[in-house]
Each structure stands twice: as C-alpha cells, then as structure tokens.
C-alpha positions as CSV (number, residue, x, y, z in Angstrom):
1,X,-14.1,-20.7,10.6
2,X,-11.9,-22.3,12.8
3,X,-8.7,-25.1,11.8
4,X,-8.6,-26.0,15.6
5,X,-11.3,-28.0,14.8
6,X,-9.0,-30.6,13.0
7,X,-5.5,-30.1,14.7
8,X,-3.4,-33.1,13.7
9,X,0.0,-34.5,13.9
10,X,1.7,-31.9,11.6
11,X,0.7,-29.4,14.0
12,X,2.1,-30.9,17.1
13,X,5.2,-32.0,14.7
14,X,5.8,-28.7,14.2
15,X,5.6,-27.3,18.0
16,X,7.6,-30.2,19.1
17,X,10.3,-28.7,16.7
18,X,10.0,-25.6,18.8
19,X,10.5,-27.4,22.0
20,X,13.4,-29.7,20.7
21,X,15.1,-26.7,20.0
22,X,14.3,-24.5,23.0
23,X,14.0,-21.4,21.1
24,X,10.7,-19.7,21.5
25,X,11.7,-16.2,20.2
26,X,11.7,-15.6,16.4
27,X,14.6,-13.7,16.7
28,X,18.2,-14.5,17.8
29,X,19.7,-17.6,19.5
30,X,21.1,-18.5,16.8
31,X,23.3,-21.3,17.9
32,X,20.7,-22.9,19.9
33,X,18.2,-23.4,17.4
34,X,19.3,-25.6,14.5
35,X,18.7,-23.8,12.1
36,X,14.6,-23.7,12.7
37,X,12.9,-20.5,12.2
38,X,9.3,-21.0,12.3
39,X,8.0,-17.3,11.7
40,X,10.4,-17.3,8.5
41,X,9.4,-20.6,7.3
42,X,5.5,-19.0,8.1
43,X,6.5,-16.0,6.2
44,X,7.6,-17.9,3.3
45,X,4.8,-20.2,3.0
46,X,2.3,-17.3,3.0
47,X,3.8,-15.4,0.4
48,X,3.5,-18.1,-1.7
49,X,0.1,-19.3,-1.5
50,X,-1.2,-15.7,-0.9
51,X,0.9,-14.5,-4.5
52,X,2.7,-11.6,-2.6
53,X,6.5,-10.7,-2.8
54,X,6.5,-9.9,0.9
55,X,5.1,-11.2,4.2
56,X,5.3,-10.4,7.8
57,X,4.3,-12.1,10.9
58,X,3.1,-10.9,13.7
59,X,1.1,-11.2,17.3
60,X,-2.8,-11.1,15.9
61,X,-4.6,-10.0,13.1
62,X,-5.6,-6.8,15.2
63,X,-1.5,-5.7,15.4
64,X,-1.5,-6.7,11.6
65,X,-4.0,-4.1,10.5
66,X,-2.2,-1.8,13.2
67,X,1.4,-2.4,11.7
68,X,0.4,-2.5,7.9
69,X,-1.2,1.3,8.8
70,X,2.0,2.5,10.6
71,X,4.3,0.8,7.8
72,X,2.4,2.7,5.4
73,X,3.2,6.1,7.2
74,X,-0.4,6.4,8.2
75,X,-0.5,8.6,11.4
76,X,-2.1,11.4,13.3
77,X,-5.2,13.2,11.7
78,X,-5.4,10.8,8.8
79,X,-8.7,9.2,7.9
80,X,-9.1,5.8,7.1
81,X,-12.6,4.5,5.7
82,X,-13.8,1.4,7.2
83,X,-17.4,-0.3,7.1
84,X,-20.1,-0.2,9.9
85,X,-20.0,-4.1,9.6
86,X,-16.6,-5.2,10.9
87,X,-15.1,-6.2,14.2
88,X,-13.7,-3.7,16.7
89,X,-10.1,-4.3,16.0
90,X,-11.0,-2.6,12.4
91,X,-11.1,1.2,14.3
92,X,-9.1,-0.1,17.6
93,X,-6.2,0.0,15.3
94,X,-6.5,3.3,13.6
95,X,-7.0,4.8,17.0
96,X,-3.9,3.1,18.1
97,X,-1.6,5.5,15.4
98,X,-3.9,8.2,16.0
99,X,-5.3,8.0,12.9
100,X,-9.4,8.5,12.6
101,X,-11.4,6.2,11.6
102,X,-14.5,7.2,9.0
103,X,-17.6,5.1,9.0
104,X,-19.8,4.3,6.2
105,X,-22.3,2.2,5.0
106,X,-22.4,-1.2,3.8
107,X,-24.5,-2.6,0.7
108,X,-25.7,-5.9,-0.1
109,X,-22.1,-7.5,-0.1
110,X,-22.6,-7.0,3.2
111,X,-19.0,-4.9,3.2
112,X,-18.2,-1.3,2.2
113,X,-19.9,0.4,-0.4
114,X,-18.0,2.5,-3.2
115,X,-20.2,5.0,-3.6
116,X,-20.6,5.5,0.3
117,X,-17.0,5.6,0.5
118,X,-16.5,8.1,-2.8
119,X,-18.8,10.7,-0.6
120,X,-16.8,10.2,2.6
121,X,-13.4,11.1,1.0
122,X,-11.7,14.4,2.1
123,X,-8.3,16.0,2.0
124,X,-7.2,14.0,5.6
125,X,-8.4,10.7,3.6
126,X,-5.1,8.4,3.2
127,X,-6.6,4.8,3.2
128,X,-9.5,3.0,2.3
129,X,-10.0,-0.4,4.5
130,X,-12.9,-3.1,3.1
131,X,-13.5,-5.8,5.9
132,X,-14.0,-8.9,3.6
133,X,-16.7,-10.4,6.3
134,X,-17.9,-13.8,6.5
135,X,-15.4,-15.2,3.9
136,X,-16.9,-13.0,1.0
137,X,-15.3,-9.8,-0.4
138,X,-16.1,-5.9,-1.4
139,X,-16.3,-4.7,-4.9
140,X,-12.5,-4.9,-5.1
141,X,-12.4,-2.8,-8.6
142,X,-14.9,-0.7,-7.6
143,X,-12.5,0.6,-4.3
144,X,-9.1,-0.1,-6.0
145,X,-10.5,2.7,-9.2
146,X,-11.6,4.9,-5.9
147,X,-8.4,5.1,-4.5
148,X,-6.2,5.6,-7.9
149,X,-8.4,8.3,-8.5
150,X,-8.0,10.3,-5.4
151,X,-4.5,8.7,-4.8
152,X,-5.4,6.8,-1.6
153,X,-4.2,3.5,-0.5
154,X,-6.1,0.1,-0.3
155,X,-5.6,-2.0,2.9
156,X,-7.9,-5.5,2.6
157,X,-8.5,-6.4,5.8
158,X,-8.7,-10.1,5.0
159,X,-9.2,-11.2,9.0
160,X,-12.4,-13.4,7.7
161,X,-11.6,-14.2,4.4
162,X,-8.5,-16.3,3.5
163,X,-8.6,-18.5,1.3
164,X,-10.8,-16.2,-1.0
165,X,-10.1,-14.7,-4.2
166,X,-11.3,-11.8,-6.6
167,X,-10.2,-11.4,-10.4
168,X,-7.9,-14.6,-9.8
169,X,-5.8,-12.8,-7.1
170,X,-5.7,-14.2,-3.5
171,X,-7.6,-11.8,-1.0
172,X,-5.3,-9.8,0.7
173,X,-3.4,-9.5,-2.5
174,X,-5.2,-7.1,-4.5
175,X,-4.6,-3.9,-2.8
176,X,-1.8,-2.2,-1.1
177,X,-1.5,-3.9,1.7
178,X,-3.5,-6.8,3.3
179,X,-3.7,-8.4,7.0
180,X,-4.8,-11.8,8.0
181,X,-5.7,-13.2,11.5
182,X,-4.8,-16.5,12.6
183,X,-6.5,-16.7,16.3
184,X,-8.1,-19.4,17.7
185,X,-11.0,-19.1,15.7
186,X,-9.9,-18.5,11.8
187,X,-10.0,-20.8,9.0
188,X,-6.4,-21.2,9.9
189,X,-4.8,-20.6,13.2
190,X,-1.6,-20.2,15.0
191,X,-3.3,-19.9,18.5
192,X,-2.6,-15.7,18.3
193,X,-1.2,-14.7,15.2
194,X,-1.6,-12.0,12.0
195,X,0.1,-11.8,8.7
196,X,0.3,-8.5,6.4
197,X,1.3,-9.1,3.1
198,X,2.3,-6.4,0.1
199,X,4.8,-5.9,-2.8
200,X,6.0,-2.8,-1.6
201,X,9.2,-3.7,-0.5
202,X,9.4,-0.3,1.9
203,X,5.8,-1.4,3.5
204,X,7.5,-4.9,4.1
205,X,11.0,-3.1,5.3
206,X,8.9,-0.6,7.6
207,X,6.6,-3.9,9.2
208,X,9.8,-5.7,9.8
209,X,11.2,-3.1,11.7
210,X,8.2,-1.6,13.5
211,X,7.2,-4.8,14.9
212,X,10.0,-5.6,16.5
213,X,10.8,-2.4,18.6
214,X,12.2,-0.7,15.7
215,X,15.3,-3.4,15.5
216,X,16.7,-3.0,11.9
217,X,17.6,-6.5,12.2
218,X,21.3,-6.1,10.1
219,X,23.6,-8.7,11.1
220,X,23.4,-11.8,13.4
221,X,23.9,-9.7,16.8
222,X,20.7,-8.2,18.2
223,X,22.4,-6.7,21.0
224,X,24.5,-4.0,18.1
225,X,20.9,-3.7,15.5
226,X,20.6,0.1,14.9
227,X,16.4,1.5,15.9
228,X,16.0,3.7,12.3
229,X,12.5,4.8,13.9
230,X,10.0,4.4,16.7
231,X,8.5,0.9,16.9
232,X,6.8,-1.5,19.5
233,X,5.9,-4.9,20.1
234,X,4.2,-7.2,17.8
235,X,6.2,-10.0,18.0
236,X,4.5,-13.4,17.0
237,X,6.3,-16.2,18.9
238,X,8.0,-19.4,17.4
239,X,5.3,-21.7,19.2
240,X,2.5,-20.1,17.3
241,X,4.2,-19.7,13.9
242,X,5.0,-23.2,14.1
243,X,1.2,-23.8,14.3
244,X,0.2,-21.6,11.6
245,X,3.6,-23.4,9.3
246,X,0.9,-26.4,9.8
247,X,-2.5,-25.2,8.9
248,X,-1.0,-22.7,5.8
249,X,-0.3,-26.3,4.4
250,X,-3.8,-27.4,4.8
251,X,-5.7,-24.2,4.0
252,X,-6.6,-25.4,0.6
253,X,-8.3,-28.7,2.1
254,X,-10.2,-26.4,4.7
255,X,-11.6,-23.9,1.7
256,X,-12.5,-27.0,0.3
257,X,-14.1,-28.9,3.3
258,X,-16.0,-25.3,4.1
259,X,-17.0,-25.3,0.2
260,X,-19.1,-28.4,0.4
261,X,-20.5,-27.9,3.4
262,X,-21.9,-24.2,2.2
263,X,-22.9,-25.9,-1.1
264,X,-25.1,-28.4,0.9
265,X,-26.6,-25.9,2.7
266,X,-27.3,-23.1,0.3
267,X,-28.7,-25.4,-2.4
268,X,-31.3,-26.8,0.1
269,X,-32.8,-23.5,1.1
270,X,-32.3,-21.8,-2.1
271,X,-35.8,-22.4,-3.4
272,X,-37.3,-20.6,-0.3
273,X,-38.9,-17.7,-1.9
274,X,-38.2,-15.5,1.3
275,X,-34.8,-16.5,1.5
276,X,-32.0,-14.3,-1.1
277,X,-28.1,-14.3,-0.7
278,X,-25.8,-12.0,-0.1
279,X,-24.3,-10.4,-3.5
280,X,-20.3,-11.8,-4.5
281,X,-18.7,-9.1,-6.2
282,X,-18.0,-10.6,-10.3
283,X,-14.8,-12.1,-9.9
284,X,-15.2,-13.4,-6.6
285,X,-14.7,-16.4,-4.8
286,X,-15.5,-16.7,-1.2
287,X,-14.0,-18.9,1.1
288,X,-17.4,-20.5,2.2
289,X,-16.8,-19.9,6.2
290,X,-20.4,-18.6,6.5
291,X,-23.3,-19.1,4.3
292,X,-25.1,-15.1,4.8
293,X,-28.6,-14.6,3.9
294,X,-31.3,-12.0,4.1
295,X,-34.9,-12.2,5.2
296,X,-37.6,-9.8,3.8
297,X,-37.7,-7.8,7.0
298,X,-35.8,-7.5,9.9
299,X,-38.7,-8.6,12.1
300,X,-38.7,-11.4,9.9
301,X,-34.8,-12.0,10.6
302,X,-34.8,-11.6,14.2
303,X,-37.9,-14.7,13.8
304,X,-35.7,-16.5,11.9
305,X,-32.4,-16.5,14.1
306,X,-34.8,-17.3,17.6
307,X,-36.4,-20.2,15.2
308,X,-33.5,-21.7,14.1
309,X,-31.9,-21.8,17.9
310,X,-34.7,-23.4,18.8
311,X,-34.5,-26.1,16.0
312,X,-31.3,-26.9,17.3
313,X,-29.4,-25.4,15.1
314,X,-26.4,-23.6,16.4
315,X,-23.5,-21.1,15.1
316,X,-26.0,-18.8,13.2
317,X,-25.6,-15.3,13.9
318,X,-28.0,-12.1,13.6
319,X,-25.6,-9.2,14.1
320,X,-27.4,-6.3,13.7
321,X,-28.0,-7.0,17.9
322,X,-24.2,-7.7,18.3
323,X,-21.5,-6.2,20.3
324,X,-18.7,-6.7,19.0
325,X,-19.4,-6.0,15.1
326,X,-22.0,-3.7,14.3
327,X,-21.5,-0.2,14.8
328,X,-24.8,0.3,16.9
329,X,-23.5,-1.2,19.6
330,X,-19.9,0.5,19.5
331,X,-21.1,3.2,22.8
332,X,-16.8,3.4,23.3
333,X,-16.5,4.5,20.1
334,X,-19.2,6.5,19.9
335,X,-18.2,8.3,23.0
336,X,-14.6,8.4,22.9
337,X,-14.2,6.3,25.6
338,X,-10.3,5.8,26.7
339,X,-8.0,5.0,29.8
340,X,-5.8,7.6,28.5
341,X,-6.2,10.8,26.5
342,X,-7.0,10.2,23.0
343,X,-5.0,12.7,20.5
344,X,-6.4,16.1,19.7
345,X,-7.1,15.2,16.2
346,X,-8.9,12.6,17.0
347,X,-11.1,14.6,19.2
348,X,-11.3,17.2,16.4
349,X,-12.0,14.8,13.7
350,X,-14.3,12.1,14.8
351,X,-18.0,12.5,13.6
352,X,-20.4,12.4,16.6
353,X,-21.5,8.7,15.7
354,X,-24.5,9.2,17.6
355,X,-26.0,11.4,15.2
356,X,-24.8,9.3,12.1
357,X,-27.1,8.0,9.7
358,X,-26.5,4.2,8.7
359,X,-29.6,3.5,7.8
360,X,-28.6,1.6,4.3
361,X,-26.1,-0.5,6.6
362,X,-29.4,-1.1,9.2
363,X,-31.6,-2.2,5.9
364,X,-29.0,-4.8,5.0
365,X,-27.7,-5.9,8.7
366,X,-31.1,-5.8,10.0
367,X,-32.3,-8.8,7.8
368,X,-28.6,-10.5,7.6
369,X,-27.9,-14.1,9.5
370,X,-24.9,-15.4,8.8
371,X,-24.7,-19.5,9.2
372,X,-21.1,-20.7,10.3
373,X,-19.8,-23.8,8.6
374,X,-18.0,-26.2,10.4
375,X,-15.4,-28.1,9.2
376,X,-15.9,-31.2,11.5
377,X,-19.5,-31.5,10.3
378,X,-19.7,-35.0,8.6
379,X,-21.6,-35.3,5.6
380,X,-25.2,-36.9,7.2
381,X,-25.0,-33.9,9.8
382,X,-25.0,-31.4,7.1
383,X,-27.5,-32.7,4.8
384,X,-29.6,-33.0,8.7
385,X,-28.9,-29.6,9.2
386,X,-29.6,-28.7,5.8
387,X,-33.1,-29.9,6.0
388,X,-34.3,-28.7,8.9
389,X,-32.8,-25.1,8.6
390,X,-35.2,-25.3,5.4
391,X,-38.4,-26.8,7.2
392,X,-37.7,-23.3,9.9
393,X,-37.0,-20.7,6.7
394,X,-40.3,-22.1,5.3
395,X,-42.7,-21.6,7.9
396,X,-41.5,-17.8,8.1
397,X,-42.4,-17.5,4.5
C-alpha cells in the first residue's frame, strides 16, 4: 500500500515550505508562517476528493478512529461492533473512551457480516464499525439499513481502503463518520497521520476541539481560546500534513498504478480452478492494494503461502497465524490486559473472548492470502510475478 514507495519532488517541495517558514505546529504563529497552513490546506484537499463537507487531521489513523468515536459522544459502557479481521487499533481505540468493543464474524468479503452484526446488537449498541481490509469494502447498504433501523451510527474505518468507493460514494463517505490512516505504509502517507471525515458539522466541531486539548480555537490568540470540554492530544504536525498535501494529489495515479498491477495478477491465476476471490459488495470498487484469494482448505492455504515464499515471491500474507490482525492471536484483549485499570464497564461488558465462537471468520481467514501490490513494480516484474504465482497455485490444485 504504501506512497513512500514513489516520494518525489512535490513532497520534499512541500516540507521545504514547512522549514522555510519555521512553523512546525498547525496551530498559531501566525506572523511567522506566511500564510502556510499545511493541515488546513490537507484538510481541504481531502474533503474534496473524499466528497465530504468536513475534514479533520490528526496524529494517525489509530487517534482518528479514537476521535471520530469521542466526537460522536461515544463513551463509557457503549458497544461498538467491529470485525474479528481488523488491526488492533480497531478495539485499542474503543477501549481508549471506555467504550466496549463487540466482536463478530466476518463473511466472504472478508469484513463484517450484517447478519452477524444484526444478532450482536443490544440496548448499549451505539456504533457499528466495518474495517474496509485490503482495499475492499463491507456490504455498505446492508450495515447502513442496520443501523437506521436500530438508530445506531456508521463509522467506516477506511485505514486500508482509500481510494475505494461503493454506490459512487468515496469510502469513508457513506456513513456517519469515516477515518483514514496515512502512516508510513498506506496508499498515501504523511509519515504519521489520520483524517476523519463527516457532514455533521457538530462531529466536525467536537474533532476540532477534542484534538487539540479541548482548544475552541475562536480567534487568533491561543493563549485566551476557551476548553468547552475535556480533550487531549492528537495533534498532526505541519511536517507531516505537508507530506500527506503531496500524496492526496497523487492518490488517483496510485489507485490507478495499484489497479493494473492487481489486474495483471488476478487475470493470470483466475483460471486456477482451486483458486476463488474474495466477494466486492455490488457497487463497489476497491482500491486494488491487495489482490485476496481463498484456497479450498486451510491446509491448503497455509501450502500455498510457504509455496509462494519459497518461489520468491514476497509481500503475500496468510493471516489467520497473524498477530496483529486476527482476533486469535489478540491474548491482551482476550485477557484484559492493561498498565492501568481498565473501566468497570468494560470489565462488566466484555464477552470472555476465549470462549467465543468465530468459527465462520476461521472458515474464511483460514483459507485467505492476501497478495500486496506494489506500486514500484514495473510492468515485466508483474507479468514475472504473475506467472510464477500461477505455476505455485497450480501444483496445489
């Protein structure tokens, strides 16, 4: 996923902006900075090409999910339904408001599945959260008629996924809230950096604030800003937004370079008969940063991923054995593991994980790889790769 990959003069354009003007705080120092606000110009630029009224930036996309929750009023004892297939920020951050996070199963989108997450729903229920993994999306009108029903809000965790779409709409767009992350290795990057975006002015108000210590930001003297509530420190600096001004520019160009790659690939191995995609919603688009495919079995899977590192072939991942993003390996979680006290409703209202059955998640995970795409690849080392991922698949058949 990563724009690193093909840093350029814009980028180093932009930081040298930064450094002309000696600013490195987005806020304040006004006379010192000529006029350049990177975060604001970052701000702008993503709620254009993402189709939203509002954006805000902030310090990763881990304190984006975390803001977006608190700016929604989201808080202590409230559930929020996430997927077993995600990245640990997904629950780190609804245990960081107290908040408790509610796993369920996957299906072969390889993200939340409605009808898991209609069962899951209970009076304490104020948020459902799809994790668009891999660059592909959830059944988006599936959730969003879930959560009018039972008057819950939609938070697309779009982390993976920019540059997609569903029903026309950018990801992050179609629900209530959505939250981006720009580190080191997303299709765009600032460095460290997140982005929410929303059209509900008071989410947008309530991130502003709550991101920045609780600062009101009226007027042009920091030192006299009124604190209307509690806040913290999510502050994205004017050195990383400048990077991220860069790559939002050339996101299009990346979706597209990532698109052409994943073509190459997925056309070559799509007559394997023991090879089958994972499903995109109707509507969808994906942003091509992995090409995700299942085996018959997971035997046959975990065959396939120690073939294909053998081959050569690098940057595919089985992740049904990995710790960071599937739940089976989540023992902190799972036994409420914390420096500090975690709150008494968290305690109260966690389901003992350790007893949970995610076996429909294991029977899709289990057989999943998921091929990175590369946008430095030229054109002969993808059709290379192309070939020989299919000469592995076929020998497995």
């Amino acid at each position: 996923m990563p724009g690193f990959e093909l840093f350029g003069e814009s980028e180093k354009n932009q930081v040298q902006d930064v450094l002309d003007s000696g600013v490195l705080m987005r806020y304040g120092f006004d006379g010192m900075r000529n006029s350049h606000w990177k975060a604001l110009e970052l701000e702008k630029a993503l709620a254009k090409r993402m189709e939203a009224k509002h954006a805000q930036v902030v310090s990763s996309g881990t304190a984006a999910l975390t803001v977006a929750l608190a700016s929604a009023g989201v808080g202590a004892g409230d559930e929020v339904i996430m997927p077993t297939f995600t990245f640990v920020a997904s629950f780190e951050s609804i245990l960081a408001i107290g908040a408790v996070p509610i796993l369920v199963d996957i299906d072969d989108t390889l993200t939340l599945d409605p009808s898991a997450v209609e069962h899951a729903i209970t009076s304490k229920t104020k948020v459902v959260m799809p994790v668009h993994m891999c660059g592909s999306m959830a059944d988006l009108k599936a959730l969003k008629h879930i959560c009018d029903k039972h008057n819950l809000l939609l938070l697309e965790d779009a982390c993976q996924a920019i540059g997609g779409s569903f029903d026309g709409k950018p990801l992050g767009s179609y629900g209530d809230l959505g939250c981006f992350s720009f580190d080191y290795v997303k299709t765009i990057t600032c460095g460290e950096g997140g982005a929410i975006i929303t059209n509900n002015e008071k989410f947008k108000i309530n991130a502003d604030h709550y991101s920045d210590h609780g600062h009101d930001h009226v007027g042009n003297n920091r030192g006299t800003e009124t604190h209307p509530f509690l806040g913290y420190n999510f502050r994205i600096s004017e050195l990383n937004a400048a990077v991220g001004c860069a790559q939002i520019e050339r996101l299009d160009d990346f979706v597209a370079i990532q698109k052409k790659h994943y073509s190459t690939l997925r056309n070559t191995i799509d007559s394997l008969s023991n090879v089958t995609f994972r499903r995109v919603p109707t509507g969808g688009v994906e942003n091509y940063s992995f090409l995700s495919f299942f085996l018959p079995t997971e035997e046959l899977a975990k065959k396939a991923h120690t073939a294909l590192g053998d081959a050569g072939i690098d940057a595919c991942f089985y992740w049904f054995d990995n710790n960071w993003h599937y739940y089976k390996k989540w023992e902190h979680l799972t036994h409420k593991k914390s420096l500090g006290k975690l709150p008494q409703e968290v305690i109260n209202q966690l389901p003992d994980y350790s007893k949970s059955d995610f076996s429909k998640s294991d029977a899709w995970v289990g057989r999943t790889i998921s091929c990175l795409i590369k946008l430095s690849w030229t054109d002969e080392q993808v059709a290379e790769r192309a070939i020989k991922m299919k000469e592995v698949l076929a020998k497995l058949a």
